[in-house]
Structure formats: structure tokens, C-alpha cells
C-alpha positions as CSV (number, residue, x, y, z in Angstrom):
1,X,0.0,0.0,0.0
2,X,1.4,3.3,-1.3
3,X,1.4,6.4,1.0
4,X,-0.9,8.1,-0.8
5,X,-3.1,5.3,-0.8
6,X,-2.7,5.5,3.2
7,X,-3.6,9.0,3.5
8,X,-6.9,8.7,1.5
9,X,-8.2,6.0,3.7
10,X,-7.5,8.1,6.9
11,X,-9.7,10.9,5.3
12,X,-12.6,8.6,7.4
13,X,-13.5,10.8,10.9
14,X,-15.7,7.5,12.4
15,X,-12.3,5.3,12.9
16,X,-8.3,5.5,13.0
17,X,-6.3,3.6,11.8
18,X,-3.3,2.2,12.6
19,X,-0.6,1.3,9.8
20,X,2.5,-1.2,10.6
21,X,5.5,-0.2,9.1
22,X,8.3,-2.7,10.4
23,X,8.4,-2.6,13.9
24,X,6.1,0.6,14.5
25,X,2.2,1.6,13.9
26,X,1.7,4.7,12.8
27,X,-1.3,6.7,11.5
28,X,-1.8,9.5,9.5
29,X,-3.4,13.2,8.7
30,X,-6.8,13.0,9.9
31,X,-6.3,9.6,12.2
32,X,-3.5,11.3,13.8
33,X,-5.9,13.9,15.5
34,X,-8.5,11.2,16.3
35,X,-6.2,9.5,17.9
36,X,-4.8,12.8,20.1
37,X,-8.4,13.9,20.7
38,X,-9.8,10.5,22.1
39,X,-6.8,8.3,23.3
40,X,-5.1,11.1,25.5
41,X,-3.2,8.9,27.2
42,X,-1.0,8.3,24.7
């Protein structure tokens, strides 16, 4: 899956998602403030 490819599918504000990439996850645009506005732990 290409990056652009990634970034499109994160364009979704009902979910996040979480991408592996070798030994990390990682998430992008959109998911990224998801993430930061409902998992604040982190």
C-alpha cells in the first residue's frame, strides 16, 4: 500500500487507523488527530 493510498483511507472521521511499518504503527493526517483527541493517554 502506497502512501498516498494511506492518507486517503485516513480521510474517514468515524475510525483511526493504525498502519504497521516494520516494527512501529503509525497513523496519519486525519487519524492522527483522532487518535490525540480521544486516546489522550497516549
Amino acid at each position: 500500500m502506497t502512501l498516498k493510498e494511506k492518507i486517503n483511507q485516513s480521510a474517514k472521521l468515524t475510525q483511526f487507523i493504525l498502519f504497521k511499518e516494520r516494527l512501529f504503527y503509525k497513523c496519519y493526517n486525519e487519524d492522527a488527530m483522532v487518535f490525540v483527541k480521544n486516546v489522550k493517554d497516549y
